[in-house]
Residue, then its C-alpha position, 0 to 999 in steps of 0.5 A: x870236305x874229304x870223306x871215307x864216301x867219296x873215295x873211288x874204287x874200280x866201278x862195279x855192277x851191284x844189286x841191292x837186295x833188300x826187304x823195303x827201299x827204307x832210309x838205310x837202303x836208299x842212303x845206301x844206293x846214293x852211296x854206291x852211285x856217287x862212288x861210280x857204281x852201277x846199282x839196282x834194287x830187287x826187293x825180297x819178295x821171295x825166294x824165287x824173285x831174289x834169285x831171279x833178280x840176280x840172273x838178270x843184273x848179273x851183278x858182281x857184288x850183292x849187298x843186303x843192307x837191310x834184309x829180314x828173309x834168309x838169303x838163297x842157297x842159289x844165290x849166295x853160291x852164285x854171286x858174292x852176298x855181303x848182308x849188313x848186320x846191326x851189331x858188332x862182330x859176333x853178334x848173331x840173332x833178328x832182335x841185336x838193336x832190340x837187346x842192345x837197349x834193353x840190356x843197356x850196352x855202352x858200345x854197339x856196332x854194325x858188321x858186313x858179313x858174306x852171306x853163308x849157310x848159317x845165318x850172321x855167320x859168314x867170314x867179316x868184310x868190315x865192321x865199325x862200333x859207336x858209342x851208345x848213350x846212358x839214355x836208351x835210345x828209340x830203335x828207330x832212332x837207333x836204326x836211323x842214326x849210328x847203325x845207318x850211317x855206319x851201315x853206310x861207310x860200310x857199304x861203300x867200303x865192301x864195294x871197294x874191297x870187292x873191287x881188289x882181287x887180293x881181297x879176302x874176308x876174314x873168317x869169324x872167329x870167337x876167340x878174337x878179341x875183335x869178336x866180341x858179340x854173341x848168338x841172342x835168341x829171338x826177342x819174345x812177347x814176354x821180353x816186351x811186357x812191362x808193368x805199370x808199377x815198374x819204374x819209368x826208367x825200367x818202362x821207357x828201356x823197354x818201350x824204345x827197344x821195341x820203338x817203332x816196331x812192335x812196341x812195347x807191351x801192357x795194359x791200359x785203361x783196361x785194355x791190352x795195347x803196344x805203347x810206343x814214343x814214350x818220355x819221363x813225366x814229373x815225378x810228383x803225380x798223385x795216381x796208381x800206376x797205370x792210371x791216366x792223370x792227364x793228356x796234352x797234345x795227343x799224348x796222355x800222362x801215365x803213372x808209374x811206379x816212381x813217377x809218371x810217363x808220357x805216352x805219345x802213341x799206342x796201337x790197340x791189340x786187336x786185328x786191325x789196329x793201327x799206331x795212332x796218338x795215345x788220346x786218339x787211340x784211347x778216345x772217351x776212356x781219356x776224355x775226362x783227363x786233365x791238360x798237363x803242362x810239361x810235354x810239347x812238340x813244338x817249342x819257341x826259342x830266342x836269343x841273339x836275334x834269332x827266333x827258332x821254332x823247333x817241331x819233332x813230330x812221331x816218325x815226321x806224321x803231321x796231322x790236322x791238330x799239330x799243323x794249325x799249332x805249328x802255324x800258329x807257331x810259326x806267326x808267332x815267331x814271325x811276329x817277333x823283333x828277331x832277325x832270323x827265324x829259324x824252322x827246326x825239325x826233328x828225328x825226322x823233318x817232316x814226311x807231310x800228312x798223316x796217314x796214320x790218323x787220315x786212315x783212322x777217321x771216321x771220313x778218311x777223304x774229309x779228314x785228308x782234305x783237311x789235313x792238306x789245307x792245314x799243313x798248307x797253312x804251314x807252308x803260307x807262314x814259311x813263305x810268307x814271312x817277309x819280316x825276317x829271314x827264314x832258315x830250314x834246320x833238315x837234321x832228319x829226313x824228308x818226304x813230300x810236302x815235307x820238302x816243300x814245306x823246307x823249300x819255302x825258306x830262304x836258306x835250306x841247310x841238310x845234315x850230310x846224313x839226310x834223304x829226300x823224297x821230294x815227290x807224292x806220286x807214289x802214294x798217289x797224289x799230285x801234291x800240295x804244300x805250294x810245291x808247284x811254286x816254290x820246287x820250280x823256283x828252286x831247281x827249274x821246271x825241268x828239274x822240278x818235273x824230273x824229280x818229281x816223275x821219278x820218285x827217287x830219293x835225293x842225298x844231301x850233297x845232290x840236292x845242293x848240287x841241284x838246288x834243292x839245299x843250300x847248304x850241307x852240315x855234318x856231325x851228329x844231330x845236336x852238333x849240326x842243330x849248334x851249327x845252323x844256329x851259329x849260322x843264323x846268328x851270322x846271318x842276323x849281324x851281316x852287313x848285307x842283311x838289310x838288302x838280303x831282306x829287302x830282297x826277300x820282300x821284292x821277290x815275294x811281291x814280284x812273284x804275288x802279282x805274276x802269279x799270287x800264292x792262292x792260285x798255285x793252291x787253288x791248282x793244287x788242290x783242285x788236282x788233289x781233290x779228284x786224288x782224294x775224293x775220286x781216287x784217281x790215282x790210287x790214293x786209298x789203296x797206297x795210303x791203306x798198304x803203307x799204314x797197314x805194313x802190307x808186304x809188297x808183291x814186288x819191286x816198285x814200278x818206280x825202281x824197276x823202270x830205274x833198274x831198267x834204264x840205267x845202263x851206265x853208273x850214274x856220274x859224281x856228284x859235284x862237291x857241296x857247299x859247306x860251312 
């Protein structure tokens, strides 16, 4: 499949400045190294670290494809600076995707500009517009689908205009017709509150503007909070709006002022607080409510021979509670008369264990203990169902036992879009999930080491070529679900199908009796728990800084030592497979 990313330019030496190595900056990196370029990341930890950075990589392009802080005089006179804007040409201000939302806007778009005096105000390099839907969108989701990946065409384009000495950016003006956004002031507190008595489209436009960072605001059970992951309830409710009239796994049902809403996270206003499951967070003052049907996160679907357990858990946080459903999920499913079994996630795939709830326990290190063992039951329902083949939808992104949880499929099919992150030891921990099993019978053990020591993200195309995926689908996430569906319904009618699951049986009893699957957990868990109990490796610390949002002192031990390495740009990418 051609593809605006892959076209080549003339190599070049960039820095990536950015103020985390999050979804968008790590796609992006991907991007500029497939296209043959030599990059390195700094993060903008401050003035004098940016600046610094830039002497030592003695870059010929800078890009910011994700950056709060105000770029450096310094910097910006010295060396070619493009920042990645989320919003269309003209569009100024730190809050774009937030009002886009709120205001309901029909198109938005993502703009590369130069970096100048005045913020978002620079000549333009590029720019490309999507369509948004009548359904506003999580910001999070927003960010992470059509803002990222035409941040990312851009990226790659502004290195090969970079390259053309005859290039030269175009200065914003407002009187084009292609400039059509507009200076937006900082969104405040205020713009953020909302009433319960409001309608519940009025409240889910607010909250997803304000999804997953700071959310929105109000009062609940009496008490001021942040709401986040909110969907429509039923509108038939019998309650005043704001008052609790039921919960379901996790998430309590709210009244509104037409209706009713399902809140899925909330984060107390206090010094402190963190995101947490709305029933959680809220405890006894919600104890007495009711089970409600009509909210779940996990679903089981069939239909022409193949079974599909879908799972969209907030930002891919799995915790004890929604792994023993989802393995009770996926025995169910494995117990059906279907042919396939199809694992699906959702915005994100899964990310593994939940930080989030194992900081807020009262015992953090019991509750990690039994998180781990719970989400390996997972992956024992994956590995072990030999009486249908098993296909893993990645249409989101994936981070340790998260991976090896997809990897415990036969077939592994990832969206184009996708990253992985197919290690733990930058949080800390030596891992579970079976990963000692099924990443070495994927990619090799020295792969599998290599990976795993190196901490770095993995694209689509790249964990095809190493064996990490099988498969790569593009299109946007509802397409790319229809089309790994159409695939197992494929897989359910071939010809071949009795000897592919034949097979599946003969290697899984072949690998039981050289090494059964108890033995790789047992080894697992033996390591982690002088991870999680004795702290080893820093566990405690890592998981509180990443739970807390506590700012980084400086660029990661992982991709410094990268940047020090790489002394050539990294080769291209062979061509994935495709469908």
């Amino acid at each position: 499949m051609s593809s605006p990313l892959l076209e080549r330019s003339a190599a070049l030496r960039i820095l990536l400045l950015c103020s985390s190595f999050n979804g968008l900056t790590q796609r992006a990196w991907l991007e500029l190294r497939r296209a043959g370029h030599d990059v390195s990341v700094e993060l903008a930890v401050s003035e004098e670290a940016m600046v610094e950075a830039a002497e030592v990589a003695k870059p010929d392009l800078v890009i910011c494809p994700f950056l709060k802080e105000r770029v450096p005089s310094a910097l910006w006179r010295a060396h070619r600076t493009v920042i990645v804007h989320p919003g269309p040409p003209g569009d100024r201000g730190p809050s774009s995707l937030d009002w886009a939302i709120r205001e309901a806007e029909s198109e938005w778009g993502v703009t590369a500009l130069q970096a100048v005096e005045e913020m978002d105000a620079g000549p333009i390099w590029g720019y490309r517009t999507f369509v948004l839907p009548e359904e506003a969108p999580r910001k999070s989701a927003l960010y992470n689908g059509p803002v990222a990946d035409a941040a990312v065409e851009l990226v790659v384009e502004v290195a090969g205009k970079a390259a053309d000495a005859s290039f030269e950016p175009v200065p914003l003006d407002y009187r084009s017709p292609e400039v059509r956004g507009r200076l937006r002031r900082a969104m405040r507190h205020a713009d953020r509150e909302f009433a319960w008595a409001d309608s519940t489209q009025e409240i889910v436009r607010t909250v997803r503007a304000a999804d997953g960072s700071p959310g929105g605001r109000a009062r609940l059970c009496g008490l001021p909070v942040r709401v986040f992951d909110v969907y429509a309830g039923p509108v038939e409710v019998s309650g005043r709006p704001g008052e609790v009239v039921g919960r379901r796994e996790g998430a309590v049902l709210v009244c509104t002022g037409d209706g009713s809403l399902w809140v899925g996270h909330v984060r107390m206003e206090r010094e402190g607080a963190i995101k947490l499951p709305a029933a959680m967070a809220l405890g006894e003052l919600v104890a007495g409510a009711p089970e409600r049907s009509g909210y779940s996160e996990i679903t089981y679907d069939r239909s022409d021979g193949v079974g599909v357990v879908s799972f969209d858990f907030y930002n891919g946080a799995m915790s004890t509670e929604q792994c023993r459903r989802l393995a009770a999920a996926l025995r169910y499913a494995a117990g059906q008369d279907t042919r396939v079994l199809v694992v699906r996630g959702g915005e994100v795939f899964s990310n593994g264990i939940h930080l989030n709830v194992i900081e807020a326990s009262r015992h953090p290190e019991l509750e990690a203990w039994m998180n781990i063992n719970a989400i390996n039951g997972v992956c024992r329902e994956v590995i072990g169902c030999t009486g249908q083949l098993v296909v893993a939808s990645l249409g989101g992104n994936a981070g340790a036992g998260g991976v090896m949880m997809g990897l415990g499929a036969d077939r592994v099919v990832v969206r184009e879009s996708v990253v992985l992150n197919p290690h733990y030891r930058t949080m800390g921990l030596f891992g579970s999930e079976f990963w000692t099993y099924v990443l070495p019978r994927r990619v090799g053990a020295e792969v599998a080491l290599r990976l795993t020591q190196e901490a770095l993200p993995v694209g689509a195309a790249q964990a095809v070529e190493v064996g990490l995926a099988d498969r790569v689908l593009g299109g946007s996430r509802l397409e790319f679900e229809r089309r790994v569906l159409e695939y197992a319904e494929r897989l359910a009618v071939d010809p071949g199908y009795d000897r592919l699951l034949a097979g599946r049986r003969k290697a899984r009893e072949a690998d039981e009796r050289r090494k059964p699957l108890d033995a790789f957990r047992a080894e697992e868990l033996a390591e982690m728990s002088r991870d999680m109990f004795d702290d080893r490796n820093g566990f405690r610390e890592a998981r509180r800084a990443f739970v807390h949002k506590v700012k980084a002192s400086g660029t990661p031990e992982h991709l410094a030592r990268h940047r020090e390495l790489s002394g050539a740009s990294a080769p291209a990418v062979a061509g994935a497979s495709h469908m």
